[in-house]
N, C-alpha and C positions, 0 to 999 in steps of 0.2 A: 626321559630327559628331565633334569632337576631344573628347578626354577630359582634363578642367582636370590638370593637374600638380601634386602639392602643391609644398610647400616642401622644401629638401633639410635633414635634419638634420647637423650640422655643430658636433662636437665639438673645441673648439680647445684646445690644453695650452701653458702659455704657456711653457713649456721646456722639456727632451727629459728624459725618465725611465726607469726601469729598468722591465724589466717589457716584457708585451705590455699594448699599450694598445689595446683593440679596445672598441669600442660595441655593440651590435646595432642594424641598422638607419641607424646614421648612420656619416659620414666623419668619420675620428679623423685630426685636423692638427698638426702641431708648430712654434711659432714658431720653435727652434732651438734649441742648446747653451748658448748663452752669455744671457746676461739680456739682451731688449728693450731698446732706449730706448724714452720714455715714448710717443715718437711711435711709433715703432713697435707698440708693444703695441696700444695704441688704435687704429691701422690693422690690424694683425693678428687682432683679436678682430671685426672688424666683422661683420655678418650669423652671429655665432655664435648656437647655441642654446643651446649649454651650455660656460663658458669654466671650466678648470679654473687655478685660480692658485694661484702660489708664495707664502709666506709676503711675499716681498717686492715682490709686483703689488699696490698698491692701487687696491682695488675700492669709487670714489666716483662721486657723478653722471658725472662727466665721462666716469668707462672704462664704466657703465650706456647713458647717451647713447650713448657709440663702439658697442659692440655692439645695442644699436640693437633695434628693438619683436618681432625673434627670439626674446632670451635668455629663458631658461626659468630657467635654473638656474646657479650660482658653484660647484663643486666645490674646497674648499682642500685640498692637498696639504700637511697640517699639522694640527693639534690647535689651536691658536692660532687667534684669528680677528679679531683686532685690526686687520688691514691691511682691513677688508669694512667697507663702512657699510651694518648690517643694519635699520636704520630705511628706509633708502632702499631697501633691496632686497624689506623685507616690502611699500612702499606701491605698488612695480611689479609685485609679484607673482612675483619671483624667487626661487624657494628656494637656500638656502645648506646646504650641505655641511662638514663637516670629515673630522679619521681619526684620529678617538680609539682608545685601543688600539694600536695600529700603530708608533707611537712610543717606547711602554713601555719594552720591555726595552731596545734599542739607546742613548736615552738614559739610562737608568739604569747601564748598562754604563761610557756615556762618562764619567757624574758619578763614577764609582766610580774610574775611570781616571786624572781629575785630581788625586781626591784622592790616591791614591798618589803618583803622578809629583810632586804638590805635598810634600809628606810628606819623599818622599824624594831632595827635590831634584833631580828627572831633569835638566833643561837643563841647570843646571852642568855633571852627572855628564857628561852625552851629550858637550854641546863640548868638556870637559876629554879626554875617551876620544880625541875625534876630531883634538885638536889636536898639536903636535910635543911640547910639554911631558910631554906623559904617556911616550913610552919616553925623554926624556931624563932625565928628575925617577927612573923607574923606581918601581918598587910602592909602595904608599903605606903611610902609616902607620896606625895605629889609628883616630888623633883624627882623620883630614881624612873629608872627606865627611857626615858627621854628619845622620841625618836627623830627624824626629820620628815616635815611636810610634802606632802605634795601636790596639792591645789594651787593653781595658779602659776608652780616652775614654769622652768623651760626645758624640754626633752632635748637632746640631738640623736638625729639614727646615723648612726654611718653606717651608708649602704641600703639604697633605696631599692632593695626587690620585694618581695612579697611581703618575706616576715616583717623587714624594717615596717612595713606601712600596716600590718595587722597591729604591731606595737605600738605605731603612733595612735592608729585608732583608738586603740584602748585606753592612750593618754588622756583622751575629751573627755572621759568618765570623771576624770581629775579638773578638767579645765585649764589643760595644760598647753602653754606655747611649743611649736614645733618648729624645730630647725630639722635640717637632711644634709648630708654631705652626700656625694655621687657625683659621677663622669658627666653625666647629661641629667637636663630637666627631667624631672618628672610631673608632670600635670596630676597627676594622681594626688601627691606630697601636700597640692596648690592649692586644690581645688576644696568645696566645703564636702566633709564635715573637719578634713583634716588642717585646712588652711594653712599649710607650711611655708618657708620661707628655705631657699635654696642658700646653704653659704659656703665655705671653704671649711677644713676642717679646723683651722688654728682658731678665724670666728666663733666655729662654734665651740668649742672646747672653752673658750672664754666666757662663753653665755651660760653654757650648761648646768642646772643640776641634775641633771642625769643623763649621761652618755649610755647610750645600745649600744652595741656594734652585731652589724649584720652583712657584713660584705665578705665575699670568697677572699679566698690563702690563696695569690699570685704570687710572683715574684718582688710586684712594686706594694702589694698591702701585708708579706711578711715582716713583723716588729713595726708596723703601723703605729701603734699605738707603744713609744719608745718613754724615754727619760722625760727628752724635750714634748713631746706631746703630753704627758702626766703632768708636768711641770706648768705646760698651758692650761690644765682645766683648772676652774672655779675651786677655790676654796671650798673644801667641806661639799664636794658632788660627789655620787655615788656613779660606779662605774659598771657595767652589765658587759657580760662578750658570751652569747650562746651562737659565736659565728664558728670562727677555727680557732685553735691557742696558740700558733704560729702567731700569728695574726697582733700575738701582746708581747713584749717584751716580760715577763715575769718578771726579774732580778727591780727592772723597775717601777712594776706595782707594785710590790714589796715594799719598795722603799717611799715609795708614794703614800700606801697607808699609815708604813710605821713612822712617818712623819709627822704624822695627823693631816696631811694636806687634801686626802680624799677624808668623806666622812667614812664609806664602807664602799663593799664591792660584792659584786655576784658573779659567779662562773657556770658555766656548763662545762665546758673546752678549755684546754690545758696545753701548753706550750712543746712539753714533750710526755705526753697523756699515754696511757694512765699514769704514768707519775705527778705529780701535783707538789708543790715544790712545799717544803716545809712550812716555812713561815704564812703562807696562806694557811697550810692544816691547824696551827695553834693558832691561828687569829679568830677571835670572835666577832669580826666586824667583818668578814669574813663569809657568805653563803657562796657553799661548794655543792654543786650536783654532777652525778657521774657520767656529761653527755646521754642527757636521757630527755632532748627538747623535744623530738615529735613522740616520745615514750605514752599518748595515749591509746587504748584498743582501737578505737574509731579509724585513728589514723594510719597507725602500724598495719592495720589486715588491709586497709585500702592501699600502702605500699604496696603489699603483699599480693593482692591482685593486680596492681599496676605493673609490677615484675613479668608476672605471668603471663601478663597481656603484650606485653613487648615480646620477651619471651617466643610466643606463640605464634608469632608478625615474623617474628625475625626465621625460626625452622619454617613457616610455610612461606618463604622467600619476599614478602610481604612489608611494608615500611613499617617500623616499628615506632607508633604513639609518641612517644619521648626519648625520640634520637639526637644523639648531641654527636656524633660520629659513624 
């Protein structure tokens, strides 16, 4: 008498990650380095139990369907979860993951990052450094290069979750005022060392020289940040969004900077990403990075184990760590 076989568990990562990626109990697969086609992915996730996806695999009937009456569980390798359709995934009975936390500091590091480089005009500086003009011109003068200060501004986060508040923290190193925009208080925003002041966003867009944006891509914060909101900010502020690029109208930051009415701007995220709209690529006031905010080791493997660890909750039937579905 043979003895029935289960099913093999079969963990699939729909891009290669840093980190060990191990399961207990099942085979951990990698679709590859470079992003799937859609055909691909859909053929590569089939007979999964548990598919871990990138911010940019969307997860609808169709990639459900493709992995097909196995899947248990959606692992996102991201805090965002905007690309998952979790209506469809509660009514199959697939629980959803994210990795909150994990992202925290590395993006907040990056937002902090733009802003300077925004500030202080790095791109100009960098190409001028690296081109023949600079030892023909020889040392400069006082007046060229001219950046904007930032001791003593006033920040605004919009969007008080983690990152928004590791950002403001970082502001006190400057001795900077903090405003926050958000649905409800945060005592966090309030309290020292941050001591923030809660306002609306039109308030603070009028106070600010430097707008963050760190709030999720809903329905009501898609083009958030429109004409009229650009129009609202401070003369000569600089403007940061390592949140989503939904989230900005492009056509009207464009025209926001080429007005001179921001001084500069900084990006992670892109409106319709990876394309990146021209006129931001030849602006040198201008700091572009390729959504790469929690892009440090530390962080990225500790995704990587957070994946894993849901993952491995969700096949031994188990609540999974960072369920959001």
């Amino acid at each position: 008498m043979t003895t029935p076989t289960s099913t093999p568990l079969i963990v699939t990562i729909t891009r290669t990650v840093p980190g060990r990626a191990e399961v207990p109990g099942a085979t951990v697969r990698t679709l590859g380095d470079a992003k799937p086609s859609r055909e691909a992915l859909l053929e590569g996730i089939r007979g999964s139990s548990v598919v871990v996806t990138m911010y940019s695999d969307k997860a609808d009937r169709e990639f459900l369907d493709a992995a097909g009456p196995t899947l248990k569980g959606i692992c996102n390798f991201a805090v965002g979860f905007e690309n998952i359709d979790l209506d469809e995934c509660r009514r199959r009975g697939v629980r959803v993951t994210n990795t909150p936390n994990a992202v925290t500091e590395g993006t907040a590091d990056l937002a902090w990052l733009l802003v300077m480089a925004a500030a202080r005009r790095l791109i100009e500086a960098d190409r001028y450094a690296r081109s023949a003009e600079y030892p023909a011109r020889g040392h400069l003068g006082m007046a060229d290069f001219l950046g904007k200060d930032l001791t003593g501004r006033t920040l605004l986060v919009v969007g008080a979750g983690r990152i928004g508040l590791g950002v403001a923290m970082r502001s006190k190193a400057w001795g900077m005022r903090v405003l926050y925009v958000a649905r409800s208080r945060h005592w966090e925003f309030e309290l020292a060392p941050v001591a923030g002041e809660r306002v609306s966003l039109r308030e603070g867009l009028a106070q600010a020289d430097v707008v963050s944006v760190h709030c999720p891509l809903t329905p009501e914060t898609r083009h958030l940040m429109n004409r009229a909101a650009f129009a609202a900010m401070k003369p000569g502020a600089i403007f940061v969004n390592t949140a989503r690029g939904p989230v900005v109208d492009e056509e009207a930051l464009v025209e926001a900077l080429a007005s001179g009415h921001l001084h500069s701007a900084g990006l992670d995220v892109y409106e319709r990403e990876p394309l990146v709209h021209p006129a931001l690529v030849s602006n040198p006031r201008v700091v572009l990075t390729p959504h790469i905010g929690s892009a440090e080791t530390r962080y990225r493997e500790m995704m990587t184990a957070m994946v894993c660890e849901n993952a491995g909750a969700i096949l031994a039937g188990r609540e999974p760590p960072n369920a959001i579905a």
